[in-house]
N, C-alpha and C positions, 0 to 999 in steps of 0.2 A: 294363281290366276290374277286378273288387273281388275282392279274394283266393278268395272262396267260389269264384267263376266261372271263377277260372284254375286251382283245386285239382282241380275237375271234369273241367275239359276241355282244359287245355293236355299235348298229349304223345299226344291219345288218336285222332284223325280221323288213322290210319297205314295204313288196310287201305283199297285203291281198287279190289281189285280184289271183296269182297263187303260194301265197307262197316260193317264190322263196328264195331258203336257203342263197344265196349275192345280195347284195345291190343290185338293179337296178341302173343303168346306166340314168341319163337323159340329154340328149347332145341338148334340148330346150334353146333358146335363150330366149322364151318368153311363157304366160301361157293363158290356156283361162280363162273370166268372162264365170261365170253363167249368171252374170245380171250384171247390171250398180252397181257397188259397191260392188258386191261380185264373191268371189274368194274362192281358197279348199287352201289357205295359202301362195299361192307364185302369181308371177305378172311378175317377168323379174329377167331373171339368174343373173344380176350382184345383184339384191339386195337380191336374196335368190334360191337356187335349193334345191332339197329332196337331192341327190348325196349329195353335199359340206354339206348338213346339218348335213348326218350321219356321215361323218368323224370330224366335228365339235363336235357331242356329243359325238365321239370315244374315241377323241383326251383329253376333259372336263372331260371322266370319266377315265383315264387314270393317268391323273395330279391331280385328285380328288379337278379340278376346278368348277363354279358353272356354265361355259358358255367358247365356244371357239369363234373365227374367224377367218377361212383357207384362207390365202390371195396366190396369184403368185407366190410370192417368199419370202426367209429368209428377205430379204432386204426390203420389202413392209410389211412386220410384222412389222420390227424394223423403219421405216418410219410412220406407225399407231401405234404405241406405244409413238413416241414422238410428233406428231397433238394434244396431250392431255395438250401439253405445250403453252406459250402466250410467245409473243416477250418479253425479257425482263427476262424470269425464266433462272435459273440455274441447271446444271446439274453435279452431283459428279459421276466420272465412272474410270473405269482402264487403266493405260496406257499401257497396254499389252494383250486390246482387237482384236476379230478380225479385219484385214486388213479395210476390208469394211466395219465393222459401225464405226471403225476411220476415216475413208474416208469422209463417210456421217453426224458426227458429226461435225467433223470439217472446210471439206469443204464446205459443204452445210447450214445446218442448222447452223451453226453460225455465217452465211452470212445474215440468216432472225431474227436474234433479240436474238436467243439462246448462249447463252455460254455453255462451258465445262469445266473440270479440270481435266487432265489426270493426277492421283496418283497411288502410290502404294497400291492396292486394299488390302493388307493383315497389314497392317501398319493404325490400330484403331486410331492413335491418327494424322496420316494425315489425316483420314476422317473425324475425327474433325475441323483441320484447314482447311480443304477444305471447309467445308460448311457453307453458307453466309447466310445471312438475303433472299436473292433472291432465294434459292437454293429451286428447288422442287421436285427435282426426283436423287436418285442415281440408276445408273444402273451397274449390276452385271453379268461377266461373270463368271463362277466356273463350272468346271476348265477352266483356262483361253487358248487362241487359241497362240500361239503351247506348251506355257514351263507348264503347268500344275498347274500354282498356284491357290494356293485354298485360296476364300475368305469366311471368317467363318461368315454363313449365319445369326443364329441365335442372334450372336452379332451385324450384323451389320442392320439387319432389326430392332431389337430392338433400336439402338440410330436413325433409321428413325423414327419408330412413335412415339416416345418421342418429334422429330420435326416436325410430320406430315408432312413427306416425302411418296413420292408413289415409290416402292421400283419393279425393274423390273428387275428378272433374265432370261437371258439366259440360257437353259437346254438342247440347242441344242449334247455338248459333250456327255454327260451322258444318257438324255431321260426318260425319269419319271419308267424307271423302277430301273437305277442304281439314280436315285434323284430325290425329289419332292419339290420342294422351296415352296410348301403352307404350309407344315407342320412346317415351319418357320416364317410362316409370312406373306411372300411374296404378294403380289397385283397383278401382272403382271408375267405371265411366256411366254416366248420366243421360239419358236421354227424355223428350218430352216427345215421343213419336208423333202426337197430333201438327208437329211441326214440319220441318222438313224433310222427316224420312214418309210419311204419308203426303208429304206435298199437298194436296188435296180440299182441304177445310174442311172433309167430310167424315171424322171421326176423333176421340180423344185417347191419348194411350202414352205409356211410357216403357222406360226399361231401364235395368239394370243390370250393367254388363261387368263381367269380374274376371281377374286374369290367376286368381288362385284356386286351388280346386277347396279348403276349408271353408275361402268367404263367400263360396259357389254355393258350400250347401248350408251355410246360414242364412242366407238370401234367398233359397229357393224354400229353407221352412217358414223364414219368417212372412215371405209372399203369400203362401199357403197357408198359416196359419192367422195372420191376418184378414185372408178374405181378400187380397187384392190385387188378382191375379186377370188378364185380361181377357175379355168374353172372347170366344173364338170367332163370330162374325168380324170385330174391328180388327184382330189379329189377323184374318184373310184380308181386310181392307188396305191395314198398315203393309201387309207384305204384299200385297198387288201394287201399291204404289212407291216403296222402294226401285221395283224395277228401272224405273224412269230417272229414281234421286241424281246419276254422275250429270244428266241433260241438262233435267232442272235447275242443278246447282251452278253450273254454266251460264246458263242463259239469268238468274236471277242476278251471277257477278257479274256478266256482261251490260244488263242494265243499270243495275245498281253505278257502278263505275261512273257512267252516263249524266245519273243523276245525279251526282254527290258532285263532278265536275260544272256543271249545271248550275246547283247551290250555293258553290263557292265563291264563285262569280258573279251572285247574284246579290243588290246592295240592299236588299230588306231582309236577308237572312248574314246574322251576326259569325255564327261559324257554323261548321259541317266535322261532321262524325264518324270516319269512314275508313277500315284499315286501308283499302286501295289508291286512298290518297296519299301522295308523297308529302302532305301536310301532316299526314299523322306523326306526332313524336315517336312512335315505337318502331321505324319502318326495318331496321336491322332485326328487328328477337319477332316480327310477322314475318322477314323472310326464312329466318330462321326456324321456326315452329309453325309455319301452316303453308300449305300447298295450294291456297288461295283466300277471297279474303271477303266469300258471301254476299247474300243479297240484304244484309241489315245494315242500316243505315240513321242517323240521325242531325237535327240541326236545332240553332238556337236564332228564332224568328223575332224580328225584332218586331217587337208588337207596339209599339208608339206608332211606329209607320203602316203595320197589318194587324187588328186585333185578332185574336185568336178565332171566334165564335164567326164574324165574316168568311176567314180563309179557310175554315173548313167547310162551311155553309156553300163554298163559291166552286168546292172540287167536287167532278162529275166520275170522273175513273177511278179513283182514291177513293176507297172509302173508309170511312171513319170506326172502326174496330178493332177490338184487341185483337190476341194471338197473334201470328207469326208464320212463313212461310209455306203458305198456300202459294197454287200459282194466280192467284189474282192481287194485285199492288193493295196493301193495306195501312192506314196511317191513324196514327193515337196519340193521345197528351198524356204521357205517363204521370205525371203530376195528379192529376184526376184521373186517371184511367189506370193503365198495368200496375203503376208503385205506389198508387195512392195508401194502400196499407202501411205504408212505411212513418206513416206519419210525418209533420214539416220538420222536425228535426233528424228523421232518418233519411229522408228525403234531399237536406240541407247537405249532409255530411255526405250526400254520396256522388255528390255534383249535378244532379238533376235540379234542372229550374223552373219556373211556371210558363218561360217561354221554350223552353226543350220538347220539341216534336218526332215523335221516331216513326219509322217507317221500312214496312216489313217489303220489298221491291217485289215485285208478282213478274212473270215474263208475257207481260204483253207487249207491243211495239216503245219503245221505248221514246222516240219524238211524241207518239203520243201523250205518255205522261208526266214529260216536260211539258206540253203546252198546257197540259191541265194545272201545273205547278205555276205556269207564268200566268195563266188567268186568275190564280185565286191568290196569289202575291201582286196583282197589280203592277201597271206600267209606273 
């Protein structure tokens, strides 16, 4: 079936007994026994609910994976994606990932036995020398969290399994309708649901999506035995507002476009950040690996002529907050705001600058929030 048709309806035909056309709702903590030893499939919401279940095979046949697991948040996905790891392995990943799995790679889990090596994720023959006799897993953001670099999937999943490497992308920017990393290869795909598959701003949630049936059920004990597994209200939320995600993602590239065209052409913004532009240096390996080119977007303002702390002060539609693909336009200084964890030398290396503004495109009228951009950049 064509994405629109499985965003609709795969997950939702669960109620038999009054037919109910949306998912039923189960807000149980716990399940009854028939009898000592048997059960109708569940036992206790953290290790499984009907609710979280349908958006798990919403979300699977969406990514055209073989199984998902909707965890709490983006961050407890990418926390059970790396549990697959043993003190001691290796990890190849970008240095111009998002803020917080920098955070969490480097703070935390390379405190427990793990290593990293933050490279230039588009730079083939650093991912070469980056990977060691230890190394188990490269992790892939594309496009990357805020400057948009693209790393080319299909070459770099292929020099993984030539090592038997487990290869795990990120598809939070994009969303399996503008990219699908299994048709690459891919092992592990990434999601931050509170973003564009909930569209919404009005919940946080993650998942992780697996295309083997071993890394399926290591995924779904360690989900489960972690404890971070996703409450079934936000899992009705995240799966009510999939429905919408093929329109969404439409309407936020169709502005975005708009606006990044806009930017370019504008003389107090230095450059623009945007796969849709034919200014992007990647535009052959975006046509070739994504099916379109989202509502994320970034620029580098030149602040001699606009200070920073004015032109945000001076935007009325824009507002000034983290997160990412809601439908209302949202704009941040990842320098102090989303990557500030990375610190100024992580920060430094990954090309983010203290004049880099990113900005997540919401589908409101889009003249509108061009003229909000021309008031708070000034004539």
């Amino acid at each position: 079936m064509d994405i629109r048709t499985r965003a609709v309806l795969t997950g939702t035909a669960k109620d038999t007994q009054y037919n109910s056309v949306i998912t039923p709702l189960y807000p149980t903590s716990t399940f009854r026994f028939e009898e000592l030893g048997k059960h109708k499939g569940y036992d206790y919401s953290r290790s499984g609910n009907p609710t979280r279940g349908a958006l798990e095979e919403n979300i699977a046949a969406l990514e055209g994976g073989l199984g998902a697991s909707a965890t709490a948040t983006g961050m407890a996905a990418i926390t059970t994606a790396l549990f697959l790891l043993e003190p001691g392995d290796h990890v190849v990943t970008g240095n111009d990932i998002y803020g917080g799995t920098y955070r969490l790679f480097k703070d935390i889990f390379s405190k427990r036995g793990i290593s990293f090596s933050f490279i230039n994720m588009m730079d083939l023959k650093a991912i070469k020398k980056a990977i060691r006799p230890s190394t188990r897993m490269i992790w892939i953001e594309t496009p990357s969290n805020p400057l948009l670099h693209i790393v080319d999937l299909e070459t770099v999943i292929g020099l993984a399994k030539k090592k038997k490497l487990l290869t795990v992308v990120d598809n939070t920017f994009l969303s399996p309708y503008f990219q699908r990393p299994f048709e690459f290869g891919a092992d592990i795909i990434i999601h931050s649901t509170t973003k564009y598959l909930n569209g919404h701003s009005d919940v946080v949630g993650g998942a992780v999506v697996y295309n083997h049936k071993a890394l399926g059920e290591k995924i779904r004990y360690f989900v489960n035995a972690l404890g971070v597994s996703e409450a079934p209200f936000d899992a009705w939320l995240v799966l009510r507002g999939i429905k919408t995600l093929p329109y969404r993602m439409e309407a936020h590239q169709r502005n975005a476009l708009k606006i990044a065209s806009f930017l370019e052409g504008h003389p107090r913004v230095k450059q623009v950040y945007y796969t849709g532009l034919e200014s992007h240096p990647q535009q052959s390996l975006i046509k070739k690996q994504m099916k379109g080119f989202g509502g994320m977007l970034a620029f580098e303002l030149d602040t001699k002529k606009v200070p920073l702390k004015p032109f945000f002060k001076k935007l009325k539609l824009f507002q000034l907050a983290e997160s990412l693909g809601g439908v209302e336009s949202l704009i941040e200084h990842p320098w102090s705001m989303s990557h500030a964890s990375m610190g100024p030398e992580g920060l430094k290396a990954s090309g983010i600058t203290k004049e880099t503004v990113r900005i997540s495109v919401g589908i409101e009228s889009a003249d509108d929030l061009i003229e909000d951009l021309k008031k708070a950049l000034g004539k």
